[in-house]
MARKOL-31607 format. One record per atom (N, C-alpha, C, CB): residue number from 1; residue in one letter; atom name; x, y, z. Coordinates in steps of 0.2 Angstrom, whole numbers, plus 5000, padded with zeros to 4 digits. Glycine has a CB too. Example, Ala and Ser with C-alpha at 12.3 -4.5 7.8 and 13.67 -1.06 7.14 Angstrom:
! MARKOL-31607
   i aa at    X    Y    Z
   1  A  N 5066 4972 5039
   1  A CA 5062 4978 5039
   1  A  C 5066 4984 5039
   1  A CB 5057 4978 5045
   2  S  N 5064 4989 5035
   2  S CA 5068 4995 5036
   2  S  C 5064 5000 5039
   2  S CB 5070 4997 5029
//
This chain:
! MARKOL-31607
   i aa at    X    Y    Z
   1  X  N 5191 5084 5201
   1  X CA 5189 5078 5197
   1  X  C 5193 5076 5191
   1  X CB 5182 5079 5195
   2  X  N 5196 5081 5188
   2  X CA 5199 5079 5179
   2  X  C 5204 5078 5184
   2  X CB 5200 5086 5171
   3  X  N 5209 5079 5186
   3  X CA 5215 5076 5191
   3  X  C 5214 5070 5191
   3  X CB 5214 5079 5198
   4  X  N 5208 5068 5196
   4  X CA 5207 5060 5197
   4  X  C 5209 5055 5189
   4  X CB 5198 5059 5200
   5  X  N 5205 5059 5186
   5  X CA 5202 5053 5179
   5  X  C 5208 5054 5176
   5  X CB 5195 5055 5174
   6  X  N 5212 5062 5175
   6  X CA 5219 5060 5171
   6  X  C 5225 5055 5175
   6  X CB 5222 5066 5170
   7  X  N 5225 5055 5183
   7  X CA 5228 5049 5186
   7  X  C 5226 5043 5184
   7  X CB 5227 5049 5192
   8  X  N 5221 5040 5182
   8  X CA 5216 5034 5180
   8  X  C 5219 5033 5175
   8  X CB 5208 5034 5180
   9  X  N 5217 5039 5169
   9  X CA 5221 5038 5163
   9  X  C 5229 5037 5161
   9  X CB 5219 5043 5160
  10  X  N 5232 5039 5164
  10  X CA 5239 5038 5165
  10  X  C 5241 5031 5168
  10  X CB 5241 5043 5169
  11  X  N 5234 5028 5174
  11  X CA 5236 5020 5176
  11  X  C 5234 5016 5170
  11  X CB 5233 5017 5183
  12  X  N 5232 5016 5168
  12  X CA 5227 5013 5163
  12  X  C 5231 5013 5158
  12  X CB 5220 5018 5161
  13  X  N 5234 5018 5154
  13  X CA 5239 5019 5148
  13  X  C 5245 5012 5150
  13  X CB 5244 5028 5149
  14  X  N 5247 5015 5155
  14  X CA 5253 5012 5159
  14  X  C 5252 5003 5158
  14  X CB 5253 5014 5168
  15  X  N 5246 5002 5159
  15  X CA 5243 4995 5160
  15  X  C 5241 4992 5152
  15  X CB 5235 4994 5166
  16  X  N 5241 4995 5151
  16  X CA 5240 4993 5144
  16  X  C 5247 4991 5138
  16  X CB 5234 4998 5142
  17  X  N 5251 4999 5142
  17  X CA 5258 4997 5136
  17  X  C 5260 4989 5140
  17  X CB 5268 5004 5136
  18  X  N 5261 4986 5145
  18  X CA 5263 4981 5148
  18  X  C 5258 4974 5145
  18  X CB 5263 4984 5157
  19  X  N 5254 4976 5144
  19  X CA 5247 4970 5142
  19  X  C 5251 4970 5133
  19  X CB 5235 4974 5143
  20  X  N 5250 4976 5132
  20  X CA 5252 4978 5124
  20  X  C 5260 4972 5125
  20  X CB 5253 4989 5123
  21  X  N 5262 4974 5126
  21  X CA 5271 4970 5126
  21  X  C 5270 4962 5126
  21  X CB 5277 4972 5134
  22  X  N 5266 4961 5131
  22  X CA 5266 4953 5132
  22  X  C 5260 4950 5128
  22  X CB 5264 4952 5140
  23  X  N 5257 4954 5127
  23  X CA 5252 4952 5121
  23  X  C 5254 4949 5113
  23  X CB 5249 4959 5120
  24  X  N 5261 4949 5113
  24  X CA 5264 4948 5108
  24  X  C 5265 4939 5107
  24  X CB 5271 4952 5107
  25  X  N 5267 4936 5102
  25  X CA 5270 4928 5102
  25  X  C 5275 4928 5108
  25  X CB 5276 4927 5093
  26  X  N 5280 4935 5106
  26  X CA 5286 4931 5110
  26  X  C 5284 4933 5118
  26  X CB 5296 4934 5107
  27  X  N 5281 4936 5121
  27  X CA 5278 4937 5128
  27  X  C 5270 4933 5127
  27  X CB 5277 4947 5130
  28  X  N 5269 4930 5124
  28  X CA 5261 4926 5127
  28  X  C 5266 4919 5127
  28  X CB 5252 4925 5119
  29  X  N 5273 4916 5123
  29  X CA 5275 4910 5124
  29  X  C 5280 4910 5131
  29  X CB 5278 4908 5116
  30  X  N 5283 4915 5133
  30  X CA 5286 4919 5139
  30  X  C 5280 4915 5144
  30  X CB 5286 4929 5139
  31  X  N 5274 4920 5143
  31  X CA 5270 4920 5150
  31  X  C 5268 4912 5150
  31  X CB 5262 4926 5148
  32  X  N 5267 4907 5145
  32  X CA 5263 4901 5145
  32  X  C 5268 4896 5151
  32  X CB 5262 4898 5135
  33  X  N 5273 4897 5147
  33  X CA 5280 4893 5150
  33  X  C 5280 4896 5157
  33  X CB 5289 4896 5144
  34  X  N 5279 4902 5158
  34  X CA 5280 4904 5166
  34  X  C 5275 4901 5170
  34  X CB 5280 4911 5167
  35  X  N 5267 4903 5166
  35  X CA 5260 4900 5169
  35  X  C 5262 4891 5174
  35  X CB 5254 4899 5160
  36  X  N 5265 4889 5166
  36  X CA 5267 4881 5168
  36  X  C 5269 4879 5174
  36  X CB 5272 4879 5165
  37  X  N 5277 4882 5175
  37  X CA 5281 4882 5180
  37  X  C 5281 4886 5186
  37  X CB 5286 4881 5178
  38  X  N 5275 4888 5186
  38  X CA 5275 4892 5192
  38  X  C 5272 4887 5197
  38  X CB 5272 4901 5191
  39  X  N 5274 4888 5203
  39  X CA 5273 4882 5209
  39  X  C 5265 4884 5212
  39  X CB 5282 4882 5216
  40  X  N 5266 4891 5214
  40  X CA 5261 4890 5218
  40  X  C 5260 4900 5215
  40  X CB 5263 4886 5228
  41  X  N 5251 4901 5220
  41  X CA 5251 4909 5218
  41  X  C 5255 4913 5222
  41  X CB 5245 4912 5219
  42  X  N 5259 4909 5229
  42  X CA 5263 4915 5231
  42  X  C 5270 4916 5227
  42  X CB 5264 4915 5241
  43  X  N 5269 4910 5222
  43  X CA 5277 4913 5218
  43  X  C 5277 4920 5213
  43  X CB 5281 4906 5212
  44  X  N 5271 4919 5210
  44  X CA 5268 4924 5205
  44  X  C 5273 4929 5204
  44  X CB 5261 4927 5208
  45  X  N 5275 4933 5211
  45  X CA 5278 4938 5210
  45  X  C 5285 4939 5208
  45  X CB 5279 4940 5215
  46  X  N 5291 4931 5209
  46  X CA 5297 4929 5207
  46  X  C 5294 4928 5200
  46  X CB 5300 4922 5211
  47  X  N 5288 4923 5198
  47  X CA 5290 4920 5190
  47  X  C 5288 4927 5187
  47  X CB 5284 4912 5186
  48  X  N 5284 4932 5188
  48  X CA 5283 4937 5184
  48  X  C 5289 4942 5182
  48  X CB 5278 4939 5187
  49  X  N 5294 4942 5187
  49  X CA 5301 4943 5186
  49  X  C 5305 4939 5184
  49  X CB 5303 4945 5191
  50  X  N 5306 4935 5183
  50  X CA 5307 4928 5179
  50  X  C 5309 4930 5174
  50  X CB 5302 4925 5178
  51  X  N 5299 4929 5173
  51  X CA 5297 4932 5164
  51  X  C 5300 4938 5160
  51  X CB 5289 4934 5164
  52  X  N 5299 4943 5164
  52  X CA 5301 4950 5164
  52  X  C 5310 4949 5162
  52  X CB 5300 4955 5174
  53  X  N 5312 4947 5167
  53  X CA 5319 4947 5161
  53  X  C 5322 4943 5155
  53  X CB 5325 4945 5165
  54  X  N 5317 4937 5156
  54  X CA 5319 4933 5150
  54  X  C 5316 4937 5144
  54  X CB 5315 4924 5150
  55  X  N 5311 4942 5145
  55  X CA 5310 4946 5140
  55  X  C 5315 4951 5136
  55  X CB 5305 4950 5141
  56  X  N 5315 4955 5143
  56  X CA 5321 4958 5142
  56  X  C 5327 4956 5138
  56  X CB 5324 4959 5148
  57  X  N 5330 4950 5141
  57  X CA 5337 4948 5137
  57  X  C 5334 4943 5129
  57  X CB 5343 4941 5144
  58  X  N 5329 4945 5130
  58  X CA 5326 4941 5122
  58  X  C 5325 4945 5117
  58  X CB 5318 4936 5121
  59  X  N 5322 4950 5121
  59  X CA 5323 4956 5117
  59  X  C 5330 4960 5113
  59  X CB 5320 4961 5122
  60  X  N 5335 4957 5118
  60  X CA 5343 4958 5114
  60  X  C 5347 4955 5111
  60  X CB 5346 4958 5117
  61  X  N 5343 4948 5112
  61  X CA 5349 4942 5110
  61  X  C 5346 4942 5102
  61  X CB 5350 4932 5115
  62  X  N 5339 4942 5101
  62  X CA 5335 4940 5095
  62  X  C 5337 4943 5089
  62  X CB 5327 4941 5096
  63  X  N 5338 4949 5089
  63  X CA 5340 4951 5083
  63  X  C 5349 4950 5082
  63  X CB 5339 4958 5082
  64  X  N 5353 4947 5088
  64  X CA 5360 4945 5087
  64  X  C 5362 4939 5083
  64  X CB 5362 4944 5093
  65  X  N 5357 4935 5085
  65  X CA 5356 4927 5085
  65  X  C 5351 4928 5077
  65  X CB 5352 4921 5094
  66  X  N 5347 4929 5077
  66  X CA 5341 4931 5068
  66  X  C 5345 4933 5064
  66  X CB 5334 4937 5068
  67  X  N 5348 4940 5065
  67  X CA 5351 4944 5059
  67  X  C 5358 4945 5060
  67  X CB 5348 4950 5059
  68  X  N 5360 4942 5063
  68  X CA 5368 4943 5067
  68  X  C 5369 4952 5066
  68  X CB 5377 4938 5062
  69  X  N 5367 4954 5070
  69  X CA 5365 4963 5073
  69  X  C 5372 4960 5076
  69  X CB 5357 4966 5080
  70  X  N 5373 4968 5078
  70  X CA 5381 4969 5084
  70  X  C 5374 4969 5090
  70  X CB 5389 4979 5083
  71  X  N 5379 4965 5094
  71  X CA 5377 4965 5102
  71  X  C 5378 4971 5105
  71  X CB 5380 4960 5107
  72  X  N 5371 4974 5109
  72  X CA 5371 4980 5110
  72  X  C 5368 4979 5118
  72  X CB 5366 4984 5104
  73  X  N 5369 4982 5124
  73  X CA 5367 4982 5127
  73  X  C 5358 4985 5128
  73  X CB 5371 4983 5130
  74  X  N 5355 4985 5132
  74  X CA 5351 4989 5133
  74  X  C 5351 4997 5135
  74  X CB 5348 4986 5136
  75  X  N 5347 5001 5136
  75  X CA 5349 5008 5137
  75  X  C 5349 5009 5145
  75  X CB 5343 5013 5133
  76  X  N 5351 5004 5151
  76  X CA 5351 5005 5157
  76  X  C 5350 5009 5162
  76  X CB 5353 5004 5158
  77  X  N 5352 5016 5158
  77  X CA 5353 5021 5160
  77  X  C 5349 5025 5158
  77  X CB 5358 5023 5159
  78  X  N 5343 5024 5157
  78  X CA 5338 5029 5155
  78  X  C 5332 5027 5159
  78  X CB 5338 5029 5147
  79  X  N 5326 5031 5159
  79  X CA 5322 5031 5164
  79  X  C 5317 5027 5158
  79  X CB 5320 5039 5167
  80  X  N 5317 5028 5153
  80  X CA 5311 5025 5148
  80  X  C 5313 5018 5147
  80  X CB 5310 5028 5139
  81  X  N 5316 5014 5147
  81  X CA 5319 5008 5147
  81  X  C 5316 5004 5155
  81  X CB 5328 5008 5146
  82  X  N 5318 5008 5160
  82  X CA 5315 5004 5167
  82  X  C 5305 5004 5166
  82  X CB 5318 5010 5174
  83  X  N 5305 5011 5163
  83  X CA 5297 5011 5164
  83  X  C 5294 5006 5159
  83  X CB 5294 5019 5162
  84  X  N 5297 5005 5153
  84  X CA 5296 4998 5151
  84  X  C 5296 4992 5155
  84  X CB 5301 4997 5147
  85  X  N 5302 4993 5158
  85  X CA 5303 4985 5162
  85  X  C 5296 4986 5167
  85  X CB 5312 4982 5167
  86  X  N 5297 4989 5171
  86  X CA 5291 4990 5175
  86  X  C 5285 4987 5172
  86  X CB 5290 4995 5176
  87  X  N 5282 4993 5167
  87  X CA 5275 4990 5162
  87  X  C 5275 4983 5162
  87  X CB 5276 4993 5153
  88  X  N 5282 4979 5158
  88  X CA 5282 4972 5157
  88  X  C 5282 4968 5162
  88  X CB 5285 4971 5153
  89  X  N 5282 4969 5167
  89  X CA 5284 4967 5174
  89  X  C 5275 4966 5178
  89  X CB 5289 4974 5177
  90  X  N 5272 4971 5176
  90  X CA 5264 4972 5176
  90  X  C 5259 4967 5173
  90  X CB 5263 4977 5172
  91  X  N 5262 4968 5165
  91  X CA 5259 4963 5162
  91  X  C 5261 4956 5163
  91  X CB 5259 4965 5156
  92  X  N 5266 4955 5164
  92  X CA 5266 4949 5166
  92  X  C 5263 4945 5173
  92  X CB 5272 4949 5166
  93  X  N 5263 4951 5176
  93  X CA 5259 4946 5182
  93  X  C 5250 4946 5182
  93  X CB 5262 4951 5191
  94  X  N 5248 4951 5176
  94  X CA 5241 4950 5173
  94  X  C 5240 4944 5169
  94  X CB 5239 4956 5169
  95  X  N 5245 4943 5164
  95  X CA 5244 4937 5161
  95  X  C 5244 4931 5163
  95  X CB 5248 4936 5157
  96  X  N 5251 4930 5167
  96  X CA 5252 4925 5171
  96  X  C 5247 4923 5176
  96  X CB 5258 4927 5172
  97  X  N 5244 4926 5180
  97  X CA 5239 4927 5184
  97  X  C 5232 4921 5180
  97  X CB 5237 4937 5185
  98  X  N 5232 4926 5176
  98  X CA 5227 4923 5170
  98  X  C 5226 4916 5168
  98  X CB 5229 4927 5164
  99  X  N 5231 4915 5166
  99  X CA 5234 4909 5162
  99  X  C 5233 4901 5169
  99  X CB 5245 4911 5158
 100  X  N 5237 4905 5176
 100  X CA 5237 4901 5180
 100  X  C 5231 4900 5182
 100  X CB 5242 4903 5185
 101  X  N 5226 4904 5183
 101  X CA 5220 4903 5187
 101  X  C 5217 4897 5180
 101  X CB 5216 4911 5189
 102  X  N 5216 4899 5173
 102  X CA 5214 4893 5167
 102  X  C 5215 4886 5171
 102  X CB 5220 4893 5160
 103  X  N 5224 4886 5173
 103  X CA 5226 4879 5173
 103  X  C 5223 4876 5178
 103  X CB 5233 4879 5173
 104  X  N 5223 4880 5185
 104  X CA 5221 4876 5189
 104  X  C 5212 4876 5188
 104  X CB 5224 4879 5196
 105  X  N 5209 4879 5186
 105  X CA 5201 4877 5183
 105  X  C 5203 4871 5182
 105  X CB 5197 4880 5175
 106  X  N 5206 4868 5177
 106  X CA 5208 4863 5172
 106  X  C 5210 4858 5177
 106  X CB 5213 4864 5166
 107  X  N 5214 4860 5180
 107  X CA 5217 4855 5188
 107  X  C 5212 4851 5189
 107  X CB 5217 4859 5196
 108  X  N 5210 4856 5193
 108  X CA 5204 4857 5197
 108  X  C 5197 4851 5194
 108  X CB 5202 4864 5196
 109  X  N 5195 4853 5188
 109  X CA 5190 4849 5186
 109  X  C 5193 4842 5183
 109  X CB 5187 4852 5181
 110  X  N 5197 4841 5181
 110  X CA 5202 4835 5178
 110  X  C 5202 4830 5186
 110  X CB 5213 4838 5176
 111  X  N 5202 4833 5190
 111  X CA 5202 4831 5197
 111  X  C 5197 4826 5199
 111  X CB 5201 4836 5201
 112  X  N 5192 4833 5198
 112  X CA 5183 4831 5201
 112  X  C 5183 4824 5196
 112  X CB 5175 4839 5199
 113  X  N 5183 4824 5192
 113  X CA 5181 4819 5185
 113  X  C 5181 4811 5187
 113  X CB 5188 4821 5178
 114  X  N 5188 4811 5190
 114  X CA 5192 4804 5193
 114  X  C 5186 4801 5197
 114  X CB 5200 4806 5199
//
């Protein structure tokens, strides 16, 4: 049983650094812009990847372009940098999910109204 629940706890962790990431300005204005243009629910999976890299490369350019930093790549080569993208990759398709189903309520009712 502690097995089970530390697996749980470890999905749970996992799901939350990804909610945690997108939970920010620059990943809730990412997710909103994606919610927008995303066509239908079977795209979900493409705009959530989408999102996922526009994070990624915003995450790199922002301090280039804000503070003129030297351009740096990301750490590609390392296993904590994927498990990041992953996480955010997660949370994006929770937000996004989220945001989409709002809109089409709103559709939806804007609809009935007519």
């Amino acid at each position: 049983m502690d097995q089970v629940t530390h697996f749980l706890n470890v999905i749970l962790d996992f799901l939350r650094e990804g909610f945690n990431n997108v939970n920010a300005v620059e990943g809730l204005v990412i997710a909103l812009v994606a919610a927008i243009i995303a066509p239908a629910w079977d795209r979900i999976w493409a705009v959530a990847l989408g999102a996922t890299l526009v994070h990624l490369i915003a995450n790199v350019l922002i301090p280039v372009i804000a503070n003129h930093a030297d351009f740096h790549l990301p750490p590609l080569m390392e296993l904590s940098f994927w498990r990041t993208a992953l996480a955010l990759y997660v949370g994006y398709l929770i937000v996004i999910s989220v945001l989409m189903f709002i809109k089409r309520m709103f559709l939806s009712s804007a609809a009935h109204a007519h």
